[in-house]
N, C-alpha and C positions, 0 to 999 in steps of 0.2 A: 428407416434411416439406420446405418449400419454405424454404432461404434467402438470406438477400439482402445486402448487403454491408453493415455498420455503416455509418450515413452520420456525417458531418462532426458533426452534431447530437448525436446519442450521445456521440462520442466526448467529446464539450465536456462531455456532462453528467457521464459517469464520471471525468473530470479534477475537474471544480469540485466532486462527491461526496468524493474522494480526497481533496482538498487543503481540505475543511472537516472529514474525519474525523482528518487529521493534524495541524491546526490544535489541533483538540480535547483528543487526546492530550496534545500537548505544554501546553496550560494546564490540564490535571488532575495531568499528571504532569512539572514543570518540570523535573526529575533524569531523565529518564528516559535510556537509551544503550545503544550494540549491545554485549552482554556473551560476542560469538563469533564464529564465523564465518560468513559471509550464504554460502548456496548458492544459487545461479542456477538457472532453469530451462535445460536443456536441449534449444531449440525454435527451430528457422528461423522460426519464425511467433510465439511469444509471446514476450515480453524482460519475463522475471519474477522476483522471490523467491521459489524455496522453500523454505529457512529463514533466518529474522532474531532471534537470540534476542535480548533484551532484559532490561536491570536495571533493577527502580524503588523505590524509596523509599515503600510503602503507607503509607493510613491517613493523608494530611496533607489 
C-alpha cells in the first residue's frame, strides 16, 4: 500500500467538515455541555479525544 503525506488540501477539508459538523450540533442542540471527563488520546502523532461525554436536552 503506497502512502503519501496528507497534503495542506485535505487537511483544510477535514477542518471546514469538523467545524460545519459542530456548527450543526450546537443549533440542534443549544444546551448541549461536557458532562465528564474528556480523555486524550495518547499519541506523538495524533492530538485527539478519546472520550468526551456530553448532556443534552432531547426532543426540542
Amino acid at each position: 500500500m503506497l502512502r503519501r503525506p496528507i497534503s495542506r488540501y485535505t487537511k483544510l477539508n477535514v477542518a471546514t467538515q469538523l467545524k460545519v459538523l459542530f456548527e450543526e450540533l450546537l443549533r440542534r442542540f443549544p444546551d448541549i455541555h461536557v458532562s465528564g471527563p474528556v480523555r486524550r488520546m495518547r499519541s506523538n502523532f495524533i492530538y485527539g479525544l478519546k472520550e468526551m461525554p456530553v448532556a443534552y436536552t432531547p426532543g426540542r
